[in-house]
N, C-alpha and C positions, 0 to 999 in steps of 0.2 A: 585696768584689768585686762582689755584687750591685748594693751602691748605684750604683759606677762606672759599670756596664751601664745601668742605670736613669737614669743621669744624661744619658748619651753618645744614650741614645734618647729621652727628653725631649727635647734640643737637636738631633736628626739628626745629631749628630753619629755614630752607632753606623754600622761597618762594613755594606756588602751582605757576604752570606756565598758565595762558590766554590767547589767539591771540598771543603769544610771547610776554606778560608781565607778571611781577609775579601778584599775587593774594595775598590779605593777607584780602579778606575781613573778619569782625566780628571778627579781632582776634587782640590782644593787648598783648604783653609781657609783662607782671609786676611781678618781683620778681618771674619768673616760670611760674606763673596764666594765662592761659587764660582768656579776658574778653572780652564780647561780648558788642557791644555796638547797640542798636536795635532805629529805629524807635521810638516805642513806647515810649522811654525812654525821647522823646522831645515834647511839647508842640505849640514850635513857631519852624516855619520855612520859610525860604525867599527864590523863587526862582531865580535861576539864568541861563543864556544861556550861554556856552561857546560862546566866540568871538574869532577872528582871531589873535587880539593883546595879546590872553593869551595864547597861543599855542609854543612852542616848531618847531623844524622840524621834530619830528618823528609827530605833531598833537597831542601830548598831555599836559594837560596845565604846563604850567612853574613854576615851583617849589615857584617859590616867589609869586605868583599869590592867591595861596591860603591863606597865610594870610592877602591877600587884601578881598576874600569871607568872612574868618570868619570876618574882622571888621568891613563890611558892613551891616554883619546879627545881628552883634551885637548891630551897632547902631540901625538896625532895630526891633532887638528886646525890647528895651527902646522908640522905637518912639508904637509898640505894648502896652505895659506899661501906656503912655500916658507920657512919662518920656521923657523932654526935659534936654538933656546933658548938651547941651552947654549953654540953660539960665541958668541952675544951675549954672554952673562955673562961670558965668559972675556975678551973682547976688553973689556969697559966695567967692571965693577964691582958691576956693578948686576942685582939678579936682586930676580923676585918672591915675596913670603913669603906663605902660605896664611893666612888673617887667620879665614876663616867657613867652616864647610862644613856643607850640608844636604841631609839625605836624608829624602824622604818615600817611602816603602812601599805602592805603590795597591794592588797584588796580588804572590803570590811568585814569584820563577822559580826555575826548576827545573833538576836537574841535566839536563843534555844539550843542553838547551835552546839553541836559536839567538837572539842578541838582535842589536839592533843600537842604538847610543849613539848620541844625538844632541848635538849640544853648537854653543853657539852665544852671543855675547857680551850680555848684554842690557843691560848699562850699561860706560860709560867716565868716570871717574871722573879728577879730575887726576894722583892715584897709583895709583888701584884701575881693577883688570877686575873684574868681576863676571858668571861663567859660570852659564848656564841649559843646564839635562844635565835629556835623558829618555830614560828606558831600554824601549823597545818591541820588540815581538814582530818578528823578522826580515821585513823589507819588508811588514810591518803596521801597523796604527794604532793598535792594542790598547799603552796604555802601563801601563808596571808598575812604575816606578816613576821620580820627580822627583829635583830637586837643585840645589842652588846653591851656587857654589863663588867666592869673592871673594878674590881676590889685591891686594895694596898692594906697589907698586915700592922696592925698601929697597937704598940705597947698601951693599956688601955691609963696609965698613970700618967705617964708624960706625952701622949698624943703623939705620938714619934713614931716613925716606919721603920717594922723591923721583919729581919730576914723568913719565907717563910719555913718552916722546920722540917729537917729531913724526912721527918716521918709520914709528913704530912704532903710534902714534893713525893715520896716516894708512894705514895696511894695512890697519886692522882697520875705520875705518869705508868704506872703500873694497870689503868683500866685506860688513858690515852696514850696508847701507845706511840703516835706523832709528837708527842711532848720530849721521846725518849731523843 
């Protein structure tokens, strides 16, 4: 365990330390790159309250918990849209399959705690969305923790990726306008 500490501080990669947890807010390894992932970069956001049943015994929330946050913000961001998921599905065939999901950890949060989800598309892919989710302190810029959630369009009879539908490209790059 030693060496690993030793290792992660030799490359900067080692944790800042808060209350005695690490910190990693704003910061993202890719390929070396620091990347900062800001408020401003989000549009829609859904608040949330920590509850007792998401919490850990140290009080902080349980690690599986947060991708129950990002899917709710997600849905909620398409109920934002005016985009109903599920009559789509019901009505075409066609619904999206969770394909990748990432969670990076900057700092903990805590039971009680106010957050609020941001979520927002940052690529469109011919069958794939690929959502960008940050979890920040309620109407603050303090972020605690990232994620990346990538769906692929799959014909729901034969499990097969299919393209996604103009109408439905043209909603989403129409509120991201970076997509255009």
């Amino acid at each position: 365990m030693a060496e690993l500490t030793q290792a992660c501080e030799a490359d900067g990669s080692a944790p800042q330390w808060e209350n005695g947890y690490p910190n990693r807010r704003n910061r993202s390894e890719q390929h070396g790159a620091v990347i900062k992932m800001q408020r401003s970069d989000f549009w829609f956001f859904h608040p949330f309250r920590v509850r007792y049943s998401e919490v850990d015994g140290q009080k902080v929330v349980f690690n599986a918990h947060y991708l129950t946050y990002f899917d709710t913000a997600i849905t909620e961001y398409f109920r934002a849209l005016g985009h109903d998921l599920f009559a789509d599905t019901q009505a075409t065939g066609i619904d999206f399959h969770a394909v990748r999901a990432v969670v990076e950890f900057k700092a903990p949060v805590l039971f009680d705690q106010e957050i609020d989800v941001g979520v927002r598309v940052a690529k469109l892919g011919r069958s794939s969305v690929t959502f960008e989710l940050g979890i920040f302190g309620k109407a603050t810029d303090e972020l605690y923790t990232s994620g990346e959630i990538v769906w692929v369009n799959t014909d729901q009879r034969t499990h097969q990726s299919v393209p996604v539908s103009a109408s439905f490209r043209d909603m989403l790059v129409r509120r991201e306008a970076h997509l255009a």
